[in-house]
N, C-alpha and C positions, 0 to 999 in steps of 0.2 A: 687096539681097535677091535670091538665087537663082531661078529660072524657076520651080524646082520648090518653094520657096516661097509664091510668088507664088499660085502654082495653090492650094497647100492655104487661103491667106487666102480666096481665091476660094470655094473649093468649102464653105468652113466656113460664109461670109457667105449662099451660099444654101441653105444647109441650115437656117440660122437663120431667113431668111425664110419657108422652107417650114415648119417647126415654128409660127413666127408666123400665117402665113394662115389656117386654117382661124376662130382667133378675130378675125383681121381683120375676114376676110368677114364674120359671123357679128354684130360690131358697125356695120358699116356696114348690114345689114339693114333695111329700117323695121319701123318698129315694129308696124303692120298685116301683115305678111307671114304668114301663116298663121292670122291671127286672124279671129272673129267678132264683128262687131258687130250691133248690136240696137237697132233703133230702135223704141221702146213708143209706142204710141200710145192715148191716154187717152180716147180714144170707141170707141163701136160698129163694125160694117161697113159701113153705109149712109148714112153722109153724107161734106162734101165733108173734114172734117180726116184722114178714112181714105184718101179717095181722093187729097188732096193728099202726103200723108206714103210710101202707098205708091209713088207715080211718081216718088218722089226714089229710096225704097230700089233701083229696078231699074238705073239709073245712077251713084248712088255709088260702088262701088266702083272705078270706071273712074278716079276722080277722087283717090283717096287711096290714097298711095301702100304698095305691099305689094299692091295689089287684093286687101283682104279679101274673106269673104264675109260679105253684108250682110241682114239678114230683121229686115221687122216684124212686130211681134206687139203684138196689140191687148189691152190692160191696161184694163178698163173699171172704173165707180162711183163713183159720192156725182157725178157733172159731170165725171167728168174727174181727182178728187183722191186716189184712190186710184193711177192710174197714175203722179201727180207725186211722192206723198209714195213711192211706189216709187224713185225714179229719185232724189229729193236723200237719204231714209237709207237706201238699200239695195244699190242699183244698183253696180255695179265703177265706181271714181273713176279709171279708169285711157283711157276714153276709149274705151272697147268699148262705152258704154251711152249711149242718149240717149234724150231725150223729149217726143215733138209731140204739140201741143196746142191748142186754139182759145186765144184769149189773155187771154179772162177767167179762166179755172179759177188762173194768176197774183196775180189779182187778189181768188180770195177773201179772204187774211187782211185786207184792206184794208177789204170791205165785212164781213166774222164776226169777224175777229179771231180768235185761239185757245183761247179760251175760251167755253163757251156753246154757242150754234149753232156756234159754228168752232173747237170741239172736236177735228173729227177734222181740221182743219187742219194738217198736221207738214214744212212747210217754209216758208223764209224767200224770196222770190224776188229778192230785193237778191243772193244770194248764188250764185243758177245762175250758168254760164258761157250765155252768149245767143250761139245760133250765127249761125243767119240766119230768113230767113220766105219764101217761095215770090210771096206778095203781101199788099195791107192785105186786113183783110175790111168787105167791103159788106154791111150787112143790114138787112133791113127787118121791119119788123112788119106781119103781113094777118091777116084777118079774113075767115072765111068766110060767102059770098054771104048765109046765112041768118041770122047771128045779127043780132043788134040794134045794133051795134057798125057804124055806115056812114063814117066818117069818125074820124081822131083826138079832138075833141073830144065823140064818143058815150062815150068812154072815163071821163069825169068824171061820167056818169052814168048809165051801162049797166057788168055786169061783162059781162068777157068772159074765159073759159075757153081758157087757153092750156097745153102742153104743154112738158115739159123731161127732161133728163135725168136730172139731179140736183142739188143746192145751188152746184154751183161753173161750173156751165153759164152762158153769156151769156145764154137767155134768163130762167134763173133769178133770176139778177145783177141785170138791168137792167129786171126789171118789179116787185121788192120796191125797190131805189132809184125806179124812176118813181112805184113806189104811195106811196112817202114823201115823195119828194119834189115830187111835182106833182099827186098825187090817183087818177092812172091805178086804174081799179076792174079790178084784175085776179086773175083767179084760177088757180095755177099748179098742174098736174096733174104728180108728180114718177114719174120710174122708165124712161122710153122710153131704149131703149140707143143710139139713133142721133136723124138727122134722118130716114130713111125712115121710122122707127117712129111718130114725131110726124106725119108725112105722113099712115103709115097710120092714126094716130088722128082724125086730122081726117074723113077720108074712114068712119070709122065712127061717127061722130059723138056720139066720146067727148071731144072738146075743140073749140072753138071757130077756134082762132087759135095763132100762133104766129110767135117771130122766125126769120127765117129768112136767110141767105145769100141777096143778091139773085142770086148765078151759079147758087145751089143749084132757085132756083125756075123761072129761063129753063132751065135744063137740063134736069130730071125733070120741070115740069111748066108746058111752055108754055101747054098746053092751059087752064092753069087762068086765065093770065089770058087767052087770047083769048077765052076763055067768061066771063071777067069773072067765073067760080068764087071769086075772091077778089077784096077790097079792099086793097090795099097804104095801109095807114096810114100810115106817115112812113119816113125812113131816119134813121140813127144815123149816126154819127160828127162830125170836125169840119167836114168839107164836103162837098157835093152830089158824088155820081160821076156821071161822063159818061153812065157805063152804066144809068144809072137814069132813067127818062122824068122831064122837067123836073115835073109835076104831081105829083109825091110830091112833098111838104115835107120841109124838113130838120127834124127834131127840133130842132133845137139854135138855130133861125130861130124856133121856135115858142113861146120863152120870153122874158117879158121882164123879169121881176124880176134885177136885178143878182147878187146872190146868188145866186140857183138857176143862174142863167145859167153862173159859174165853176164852181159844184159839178157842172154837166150839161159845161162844158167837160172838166175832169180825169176824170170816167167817158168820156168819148166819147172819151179820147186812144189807149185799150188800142186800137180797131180799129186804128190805124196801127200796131197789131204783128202781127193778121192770124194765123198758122196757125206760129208760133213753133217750133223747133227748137232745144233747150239742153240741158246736159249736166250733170251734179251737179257739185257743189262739191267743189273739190280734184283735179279733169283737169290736169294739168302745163300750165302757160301755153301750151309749144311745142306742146303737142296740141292745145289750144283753138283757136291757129292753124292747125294741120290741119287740122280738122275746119272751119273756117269758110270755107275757102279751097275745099274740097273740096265744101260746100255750096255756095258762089258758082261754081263753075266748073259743078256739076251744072245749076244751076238755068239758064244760059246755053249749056248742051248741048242742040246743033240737034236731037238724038237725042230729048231730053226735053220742049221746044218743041214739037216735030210732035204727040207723043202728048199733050202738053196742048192742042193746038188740036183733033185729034181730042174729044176730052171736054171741047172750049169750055169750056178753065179757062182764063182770066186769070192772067200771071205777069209778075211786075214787084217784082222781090227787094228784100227789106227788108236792110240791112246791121247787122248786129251792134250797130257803135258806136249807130244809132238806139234800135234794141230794148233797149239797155242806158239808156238816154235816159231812155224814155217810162216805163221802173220804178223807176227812181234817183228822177225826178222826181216821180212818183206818191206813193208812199211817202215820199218828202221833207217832204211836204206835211201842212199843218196839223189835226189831226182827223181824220173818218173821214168818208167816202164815207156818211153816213145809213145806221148799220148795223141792222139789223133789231130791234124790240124784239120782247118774247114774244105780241104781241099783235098782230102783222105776221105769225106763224107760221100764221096764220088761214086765209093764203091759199095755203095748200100742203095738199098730198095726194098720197096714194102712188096711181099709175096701177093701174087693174082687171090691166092687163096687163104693168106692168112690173115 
């Protein structure tokens, strides 16, 4: 072959590359690169699932690559279940949508079922992609200083007026299960859009009591117990936290019938999912690992640490594989969580204010 040959194979081969390039580039791309993502968040503005979900959205997108940009936007009603049933039939399945949440609102079909009271129930939780969770959550049940209500076992023979969001809220969840299944005489006031709202219904003394995050109660309202303003009745889940003075009882220490005992284990198991982050069904597998990786790396970003110690959050990340664990296994399981009959409805009501 001639020099001058040579040259034209040459000059033809990059010109071909050059014609190539521009959809080179263009598929080498990620896939976030100019997109928005949205993370719905299925409470109010004033408690801690808002506050934990927003501190992730200011450093995500550092972490996934394309550095989208990232905003949450709070989807509130029914506890929580309108923003979920947003997010599994609505939502873009493409990995731009996600949806935090306390980790009962999961668990309603488990305790309503889909029919009935869990009606407006409209997803499967077997079937999210589970990203990660920030920490487990800690909470407790208190009783304010005046009602009648001094101790856990006042509960089997005093009601006590407590406050919630909506039907698929944890403390909704877990005081129509306690009233069924261990007698707890409680009366559940529904519609507050957050946990400050439930705060501020205590302090008007439209509700009695309420569960609460134990981080949520040292944080907003130390005061309330160095004034001994409230009675912290027991905590929930399957064991005692550090963070919690050894003189609260575990709930779960406080039962001893064999039977109640397992059915009070498999409801106590949700807290070890804590402030849950997952995505609809049908995210391409290879996005799922995006986005979980990108949560795991947020939540260990010194950046996002400091501002969580600033606002004395606790963080100590849940892994996906577990959160897929604790619902696989839940739902696995034989029967149902004691779901409400119509005569359990008794103990609910819509808030003056909500």
């Amino acid at each position: 072959m001639s020099r001058n040959d040579t040259l034209m194979v040459i000059s033809a081969a990059v010109l071909t590359l050059a014609a190539l390039q521009p959809s080179a580039v263009r598929a080498a791309e990620p896939f976030y690169q100019g997109k928005r993502v949205t993370l719905y968040i299925t409470s109010g503005t004033g408690g801690t699932v808002n506050l934990m979900n927003r501190l992730a959205t200011r450093y995500l997108a550092s972490h996934l690559p394309g550095h989208p940009n990232v905003i949450a936007k709070n989807m509130t009603g029914a506890g929580g279940l309108v923003g979920m049933n947003y997010v599994y039939n609505r939502a873009p399945k493409d990995g731009t949508a996600l949806g935090g949440s306390l980790m009962s609102v999961a668990f309603a079909p488990l305790y309503y079922g889909t029919t009935g009271p869990g009606k407006n129930v409209k997803f499967d939780p077997t079937k999210f992609a589970w990203i990660a969770s920030p920490v487990r959550f800690v909470n407790v049940a208190v009783a304010w200083h005046t009602s009648k209500v001094k101790t856990w076992k006042d509960l089997y023979t005093n009601e006590l007026i407590v406050g919630a969001s909506g039907i698929a809220s944890s403390a909704t969840v877990d005081a129509i299960f306690l009233k069924n299944l261990l007698g707890f005489k409680y009366k559940i006031i529904l519609g507050y859009k957050s946990g400050g709202d439930t705060d501020l219904a205590i302090l008007r003394g439209e509700i009695q009591g309420r569960a609460t995050p134990w981080s949520a109660l040292t944080n907003r309202h130390p005061d309330w117990l160095e004034k001994k303003l409230v009675r912290v009745l027991y905590q929930q889940g399957l064991e005692h936290d550090p963070t919690v003075p050894k003189s609260v009882p575990l709930l779960l220490d406080l039962v001893k019938d064999p039977h109640k005992k397992e059915l009070l284990k498999l409801a106590m198991a949700k807290f070890d999912m804590g402030y849950p982050v997952y995505a609809p069904p049908g995210v391409p597998k290879e996005r799922v690992a995006t986005l979980r990786k990108a949560f795991w790396d947020t939540y260990k970003d010194p950046r996002y640490l400091a501002d969580a110690k600033k606002g004395r959050l606790l963080v100590a990340p849940i892994k996906p594989e577990k959160l897929t664990e604790i619902i696989n296994q839940s739902f696995a399981a034989p029967g149902n969580l004691s779901r409400p009959s119509s005569a359990d409805w008794s103990c609910l009501r819509a808030s003056s204010s909500g």
